[in-house]
C-alpha positions as CSV (number, residue, x, y, z in Angstrom):
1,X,0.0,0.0,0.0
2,X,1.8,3.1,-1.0
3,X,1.0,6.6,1.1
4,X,-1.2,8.1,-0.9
5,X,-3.3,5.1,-1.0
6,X,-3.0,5.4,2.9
7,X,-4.1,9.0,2.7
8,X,-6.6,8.7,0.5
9,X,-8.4,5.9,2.8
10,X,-8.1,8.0,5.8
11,X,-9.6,10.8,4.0
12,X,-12.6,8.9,3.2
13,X,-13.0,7.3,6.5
14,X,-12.1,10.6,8.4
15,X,-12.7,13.5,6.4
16,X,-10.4,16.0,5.1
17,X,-9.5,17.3,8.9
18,X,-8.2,13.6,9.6
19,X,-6.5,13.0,6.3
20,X,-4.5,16.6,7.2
21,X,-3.8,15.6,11.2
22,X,-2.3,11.9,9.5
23,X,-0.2,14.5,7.1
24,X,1.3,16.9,9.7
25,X,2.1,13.3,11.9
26,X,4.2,11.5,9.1
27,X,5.7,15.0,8.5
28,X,4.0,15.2,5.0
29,X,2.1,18.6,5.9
30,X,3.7,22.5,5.2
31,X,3.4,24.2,8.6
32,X,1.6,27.1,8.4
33,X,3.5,30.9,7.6
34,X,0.2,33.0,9.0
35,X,1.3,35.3,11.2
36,X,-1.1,38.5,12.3
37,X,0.4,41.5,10.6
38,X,1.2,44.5,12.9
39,X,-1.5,47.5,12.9
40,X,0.0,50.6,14.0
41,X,-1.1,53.9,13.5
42,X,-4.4,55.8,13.7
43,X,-5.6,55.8,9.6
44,X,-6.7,59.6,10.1
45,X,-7.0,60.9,7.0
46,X,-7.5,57.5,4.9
47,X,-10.5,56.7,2.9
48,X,-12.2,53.0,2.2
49,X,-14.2,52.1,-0.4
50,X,-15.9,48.5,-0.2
51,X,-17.0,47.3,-4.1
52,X,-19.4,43.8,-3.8
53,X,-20.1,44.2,-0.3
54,X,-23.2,41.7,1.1
């Protein structure tokens, strides 16, 4: 049985969330780069315009 096979199985028994958790365990899996970006200042004097807004 070769891993994507593997992967594939546990994805249909599990779900995506499970076929990811076996990925970061066998070291298959990028770690995630998200890092919350640094808000400084006050915006005084900016302007927003929101286009497609529900």
């Amino acid at each position: 049985m070769s891993r994507r096979n593997f992967l594939g199985m546990v994805g249909m028994v599990g779900g995506a969330a499970a076929a990811y958790q076996m990925m970061n365990t066998m070291g298959l899996a990028a770690s995630s780069t998200y890092t919350k970006p640094q808000l400084t200042g006050g915006g005084k004097g900016k302007s927003v315009l929101i286009l497609g807004g529900a």
